[in-house]
C-alpha positions as CSV (number, residue, x, y, z in Angstrom):
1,X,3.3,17.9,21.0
2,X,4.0,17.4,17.1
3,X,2.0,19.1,14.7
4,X,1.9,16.1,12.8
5,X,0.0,13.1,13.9
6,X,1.7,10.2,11.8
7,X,4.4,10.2,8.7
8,X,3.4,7.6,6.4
9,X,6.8,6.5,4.8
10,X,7.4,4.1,1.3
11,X,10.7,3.2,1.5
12,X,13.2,1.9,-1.2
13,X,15.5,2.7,-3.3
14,X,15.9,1.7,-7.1
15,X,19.7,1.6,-6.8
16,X,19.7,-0.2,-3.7
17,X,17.4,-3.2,-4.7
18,X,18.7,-3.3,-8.7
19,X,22.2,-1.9,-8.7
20,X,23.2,-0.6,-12.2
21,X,20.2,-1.7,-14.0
22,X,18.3,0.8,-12.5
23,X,19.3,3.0,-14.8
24,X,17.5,2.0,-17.4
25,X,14.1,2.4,-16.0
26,X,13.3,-0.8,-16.8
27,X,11.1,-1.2,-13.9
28,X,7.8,0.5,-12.8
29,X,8.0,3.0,-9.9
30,X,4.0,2.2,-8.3
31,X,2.2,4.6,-6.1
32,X,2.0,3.7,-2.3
33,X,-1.3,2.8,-2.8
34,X,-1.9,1.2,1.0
35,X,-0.1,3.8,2.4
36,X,-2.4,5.9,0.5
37,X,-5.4,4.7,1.9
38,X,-4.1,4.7,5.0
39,X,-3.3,8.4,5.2
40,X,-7.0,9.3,3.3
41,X,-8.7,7.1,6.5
42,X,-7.2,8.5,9.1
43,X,-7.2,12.2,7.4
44,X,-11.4,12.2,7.5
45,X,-11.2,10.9,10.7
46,X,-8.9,14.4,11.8
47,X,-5.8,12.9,12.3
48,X,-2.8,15.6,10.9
49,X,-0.9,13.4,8.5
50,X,1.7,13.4,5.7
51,X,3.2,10.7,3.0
52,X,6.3,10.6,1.8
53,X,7.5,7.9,-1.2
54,X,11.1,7.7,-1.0
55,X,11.2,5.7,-3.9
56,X,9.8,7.8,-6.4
57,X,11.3,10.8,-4.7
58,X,15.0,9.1,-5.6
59,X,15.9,9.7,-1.8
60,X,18.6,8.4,0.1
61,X,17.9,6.5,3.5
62,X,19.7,8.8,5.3
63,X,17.7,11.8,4.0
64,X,14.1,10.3,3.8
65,X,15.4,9.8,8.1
66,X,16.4,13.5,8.0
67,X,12.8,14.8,6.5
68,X,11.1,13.1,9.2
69,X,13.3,14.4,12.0
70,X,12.5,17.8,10.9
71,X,8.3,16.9,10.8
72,X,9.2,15.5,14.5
73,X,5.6,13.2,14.2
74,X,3.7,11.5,17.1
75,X,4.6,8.2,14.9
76,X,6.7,7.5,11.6
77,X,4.9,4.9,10.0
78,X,7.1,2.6,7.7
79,X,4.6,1.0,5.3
80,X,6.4,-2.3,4.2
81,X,4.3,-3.5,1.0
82,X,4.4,-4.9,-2.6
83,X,2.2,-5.7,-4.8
84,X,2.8,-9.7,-4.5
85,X,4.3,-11.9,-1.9
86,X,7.9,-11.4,-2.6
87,X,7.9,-7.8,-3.1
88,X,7.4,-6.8,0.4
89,X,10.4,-8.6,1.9
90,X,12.9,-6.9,-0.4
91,X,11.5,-3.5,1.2
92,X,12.4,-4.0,4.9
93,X,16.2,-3.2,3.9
94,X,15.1,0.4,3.5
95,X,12.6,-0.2,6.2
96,X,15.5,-1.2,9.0
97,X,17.8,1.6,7.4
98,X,15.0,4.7,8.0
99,X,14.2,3.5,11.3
100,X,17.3,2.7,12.8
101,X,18.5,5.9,11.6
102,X,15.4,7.8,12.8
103,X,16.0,6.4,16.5
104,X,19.5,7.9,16.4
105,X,18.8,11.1,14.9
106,X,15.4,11.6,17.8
107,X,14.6,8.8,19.8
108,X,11.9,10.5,20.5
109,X,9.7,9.8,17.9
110,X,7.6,6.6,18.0
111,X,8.4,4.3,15.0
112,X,6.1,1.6,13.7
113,X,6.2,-1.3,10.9
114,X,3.5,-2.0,8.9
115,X,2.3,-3.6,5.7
116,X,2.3,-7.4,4.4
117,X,6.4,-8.4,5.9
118,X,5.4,-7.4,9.0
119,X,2.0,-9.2,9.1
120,X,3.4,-12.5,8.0
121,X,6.3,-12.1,10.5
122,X,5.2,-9.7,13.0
123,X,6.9,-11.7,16.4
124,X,10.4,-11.7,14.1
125,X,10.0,-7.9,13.2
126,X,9.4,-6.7,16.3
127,X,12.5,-9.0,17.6
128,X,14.7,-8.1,15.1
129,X,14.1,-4.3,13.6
130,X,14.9,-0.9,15.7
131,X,11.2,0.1,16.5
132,X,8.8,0.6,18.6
133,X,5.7,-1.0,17.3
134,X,4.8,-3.4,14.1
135,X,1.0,-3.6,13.0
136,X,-0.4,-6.5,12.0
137,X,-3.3,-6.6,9.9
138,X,-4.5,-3.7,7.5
139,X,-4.3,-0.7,10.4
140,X,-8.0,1.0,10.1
141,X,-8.7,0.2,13.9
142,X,-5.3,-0.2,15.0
143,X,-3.4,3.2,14.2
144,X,-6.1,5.4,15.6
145,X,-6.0,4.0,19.0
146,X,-2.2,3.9,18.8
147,X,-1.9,7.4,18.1
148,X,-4.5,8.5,20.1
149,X,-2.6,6.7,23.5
150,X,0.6,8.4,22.3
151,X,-0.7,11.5,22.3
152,X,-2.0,11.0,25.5
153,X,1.0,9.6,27.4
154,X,-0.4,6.4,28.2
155,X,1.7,3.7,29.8
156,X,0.3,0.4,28.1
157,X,-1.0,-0.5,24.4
158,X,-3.7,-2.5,24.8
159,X,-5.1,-2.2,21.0
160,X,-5.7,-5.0,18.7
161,X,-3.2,-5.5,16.2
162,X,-0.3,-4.1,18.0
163,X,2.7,-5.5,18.8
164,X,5.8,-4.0,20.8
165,X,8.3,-4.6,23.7
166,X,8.1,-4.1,27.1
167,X,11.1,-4.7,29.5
168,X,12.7,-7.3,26.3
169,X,9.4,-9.4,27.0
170,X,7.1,-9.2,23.3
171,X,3.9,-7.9,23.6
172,X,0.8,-8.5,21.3
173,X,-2.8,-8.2,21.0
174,X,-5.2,-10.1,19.4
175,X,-6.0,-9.3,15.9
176,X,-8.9,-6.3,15.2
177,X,-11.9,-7.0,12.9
178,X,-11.5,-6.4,8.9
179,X,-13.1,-3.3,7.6
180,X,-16.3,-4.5,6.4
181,X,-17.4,-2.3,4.1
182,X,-14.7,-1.1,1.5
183,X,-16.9,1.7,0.4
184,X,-16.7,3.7,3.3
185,X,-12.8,4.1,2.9
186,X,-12.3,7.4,1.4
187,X,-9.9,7.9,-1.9
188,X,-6.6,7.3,-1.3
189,X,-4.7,10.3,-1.1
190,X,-3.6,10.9,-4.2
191,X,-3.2,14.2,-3.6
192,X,-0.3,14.1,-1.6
193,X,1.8,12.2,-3.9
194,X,3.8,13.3,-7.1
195,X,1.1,11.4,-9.6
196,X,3.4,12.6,-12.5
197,X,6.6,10.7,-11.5
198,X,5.4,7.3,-11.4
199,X,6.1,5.2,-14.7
200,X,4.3,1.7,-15.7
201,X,6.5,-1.5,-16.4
202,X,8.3,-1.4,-19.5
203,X,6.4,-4.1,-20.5
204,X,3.0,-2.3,-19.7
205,X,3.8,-0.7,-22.5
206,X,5.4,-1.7,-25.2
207,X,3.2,-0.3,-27.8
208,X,3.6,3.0,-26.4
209,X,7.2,2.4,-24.8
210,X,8.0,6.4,-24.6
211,X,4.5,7.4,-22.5
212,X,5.0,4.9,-19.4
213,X,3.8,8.3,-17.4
214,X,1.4,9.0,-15.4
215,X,0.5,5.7,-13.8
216,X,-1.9,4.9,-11.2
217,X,-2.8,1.2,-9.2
218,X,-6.2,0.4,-7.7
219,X,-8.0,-2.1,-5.5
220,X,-11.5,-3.2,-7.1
221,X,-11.4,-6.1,-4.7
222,X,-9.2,-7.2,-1.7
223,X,-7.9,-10.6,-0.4
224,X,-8.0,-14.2,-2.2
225,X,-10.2,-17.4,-0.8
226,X,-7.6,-19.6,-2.1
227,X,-5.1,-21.3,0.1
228,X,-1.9,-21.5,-1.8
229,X,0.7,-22.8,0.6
230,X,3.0,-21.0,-1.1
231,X,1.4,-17.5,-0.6
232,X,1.0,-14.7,1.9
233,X,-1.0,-12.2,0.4
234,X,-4.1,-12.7,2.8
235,X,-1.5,-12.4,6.2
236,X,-2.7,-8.6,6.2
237,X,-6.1,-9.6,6.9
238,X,-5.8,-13.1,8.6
239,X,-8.2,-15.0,6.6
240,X,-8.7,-16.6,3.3
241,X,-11.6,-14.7,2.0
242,X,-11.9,-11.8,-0.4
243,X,-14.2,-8.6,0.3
244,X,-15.4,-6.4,-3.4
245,X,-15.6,-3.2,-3.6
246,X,-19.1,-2.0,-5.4
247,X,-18.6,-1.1,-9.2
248,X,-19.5,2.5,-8.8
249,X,-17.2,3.0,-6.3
250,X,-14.4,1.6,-8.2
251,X,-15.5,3.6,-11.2
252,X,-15.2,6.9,-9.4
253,X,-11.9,6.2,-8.1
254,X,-11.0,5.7,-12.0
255,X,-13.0,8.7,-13.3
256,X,-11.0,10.8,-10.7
257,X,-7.5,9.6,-12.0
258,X,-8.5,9.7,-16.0
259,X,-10.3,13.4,-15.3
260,X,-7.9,14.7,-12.6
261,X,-4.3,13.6,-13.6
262,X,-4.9,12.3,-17.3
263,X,-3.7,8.6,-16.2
264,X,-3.6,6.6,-18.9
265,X,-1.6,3.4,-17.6
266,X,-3.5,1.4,-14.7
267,X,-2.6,-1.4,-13.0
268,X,-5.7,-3.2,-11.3
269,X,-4.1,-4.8,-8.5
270,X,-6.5,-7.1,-6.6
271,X,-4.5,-10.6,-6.1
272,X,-7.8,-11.8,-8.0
273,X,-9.6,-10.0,-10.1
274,X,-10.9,-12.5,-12.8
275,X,-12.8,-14.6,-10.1
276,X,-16.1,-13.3,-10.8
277,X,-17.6,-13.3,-14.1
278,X,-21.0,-11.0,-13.6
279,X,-18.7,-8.2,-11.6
280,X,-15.9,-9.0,-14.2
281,X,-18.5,-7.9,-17.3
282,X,-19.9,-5.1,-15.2
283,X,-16.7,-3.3,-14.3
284,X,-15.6,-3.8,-18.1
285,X,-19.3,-2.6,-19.5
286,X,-18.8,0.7,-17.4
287,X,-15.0,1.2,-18.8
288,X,-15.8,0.8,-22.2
289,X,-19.3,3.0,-21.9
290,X,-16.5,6.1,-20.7
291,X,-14.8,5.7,-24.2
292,X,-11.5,5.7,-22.5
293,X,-8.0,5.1,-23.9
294,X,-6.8,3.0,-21.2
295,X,-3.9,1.0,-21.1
296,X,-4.8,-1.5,-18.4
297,X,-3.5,-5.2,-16.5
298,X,-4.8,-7.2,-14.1
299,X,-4.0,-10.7,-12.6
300,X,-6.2,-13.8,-13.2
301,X,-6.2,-17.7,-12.4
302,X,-6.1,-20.0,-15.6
303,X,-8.7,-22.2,-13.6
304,X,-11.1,-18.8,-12.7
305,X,-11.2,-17.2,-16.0
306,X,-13.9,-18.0,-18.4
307,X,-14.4,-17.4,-22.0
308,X,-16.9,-14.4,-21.5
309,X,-14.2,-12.4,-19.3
310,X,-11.7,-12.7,-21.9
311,X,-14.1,-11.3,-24.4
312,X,-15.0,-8.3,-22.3
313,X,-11.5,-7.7,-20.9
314,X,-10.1,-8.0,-24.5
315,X,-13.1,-5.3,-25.4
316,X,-11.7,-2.7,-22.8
317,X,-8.4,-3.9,-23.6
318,X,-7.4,-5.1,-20.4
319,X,-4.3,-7.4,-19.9
């Protein structure tokens, strides 16, 4: 049996997706931030686990395949996301090209899809891509039973969330609870990821156009309760609703990446952040109280924003 547990895997590559523009670094390289949270969950719970960002890394998909084979993990874990609807789709090219590489280079090990593609679409990826298993909805319950049963040999995958073949027929399971509290997830593992290669949109920052670098993203609330029929943000948790972290929380997770890796460049990336005005005000009270420099955008709704927020965010100058 493999040392290692699960391989969380970003894929993409800059050339691939933008062709000769990519080399201008016009566009910003973001941490794997679910992927991220992913790997700190199931770390505390004792699960042996790596990440690897392909993106940032500037691999090929033929060697981000190769660097798994050589780990040989009880499941490579393709984590297909974006940070808006569009964004995710564009991924699963790299996603089908590491898998169905991995499955010629060791069969062997298990492969899985995860992430907001294969949420929204999960009958169609697990018809259409080489692997094993997709995962719909955000993984905390569904990833520790499957890797539990894998390690254990078992014959069926009866786990919430899962979705695979058996015999050509598809196979799923109902979808598992949301986490309810989001202050019980730990950090995200930022300390498995090259912190110092990941550069803010040009546009971030045009005052300051020559320090895009370091850059970190972070969830101060997840979901939307909006139902935009043009939008599938909320298919990684099945429901229109949106779930806050507490304001201390999110304040420790920014202290820790101003104090640890002198990030200056943050991008806040709830799909709504400027819904509510007293958490709004708080979060920018406790930003401006830490006197720091921070170069910082969020998203908003023209119809959710209120004059107080913009007085506040333009305060902590926040985008």
């Amino acid at each position: 049996m493999s040392a290692i547990d699960v391989v969380f895997v970003k894929p993409g590559s800059q050339k691939q997706l933008y062709g000769q523009l990519s080399d201008f670094q016009l566009t910003a390289i973001e941490p794997p931030l679910w992927g991220a949270i992913l790997v700190a969950y199931l770390r505390n719970l004792g699960y042996s686990v790596l990440l690897y960002d392909a993106e940032v890394e500037n691999w090929t998909y033929e060697q981000t395949a190769e660097k798994i084979k050589e780990i040989s993990p009880v499941l490579a874990a393709v984590v297909v996301s974006g940070t808006n609807p569009s964004a995710s789709t564009m991924n699963m090219t790299g996603a089908r090209e590491i898998t169905s590489l991995l499955r010629k280079l060791d069969p062997r090990i298990k492969t899985l899809l995860a992430g907001l593609h294969p949420s929204a679409l999960p009958e169609r990826t697990i018809t259409e891509e080489s692997v094993d298993f997709v995962c719909q909805g955000e993984g905390f319950y569904t990833l520790p039973k499957l890797i539990d049963a894998l390690k254990n040999n078992a014959d069926g995958f009866r786990i919430e969330g899962l979705w695979y073949k058996s015999n050509s027929q598809v196979i799923f399971n109902p979808p598992p609870p949301l986490m309810g509290n989001l202050d019980q997830l730990p950090r995200p593992a930022w300390d498995l990821l090259p912190i110092h290669k990941y550069r803010a949109h040009n546009w971030h920052c045009f005052d300051d156009i020559e320090h895009r670098q370091p850059y970190a993203i972070l969830y101060t609330s997840i979901g939307c309760p909006f139902h935009c029929s043009f939008c599938c943000i909320n298919a990684l948790f099945g429901k229109n609703i949106i779930r806050y972290r507490s304001t201390d929380s999110v304040m420790d997770d920014l202290d820790f990446l101003v104090n640890t890796y002198c990030v200056k460049n943050i991008k806040i990336i709830d799909e709504m952040f400027a819904i509510n005005e007293k958490r709004v005000l708080q979060l920018c009270t406790k930003i401006i109280d830490r006197n720091y420099d921070l170069n910082m955008w969020a998203y908003a709704r023209v119809n959710t924003v209120t004059e107080k927020m913009l007085e506040k965010i333009t305060t902590v100058r926040l985008s």
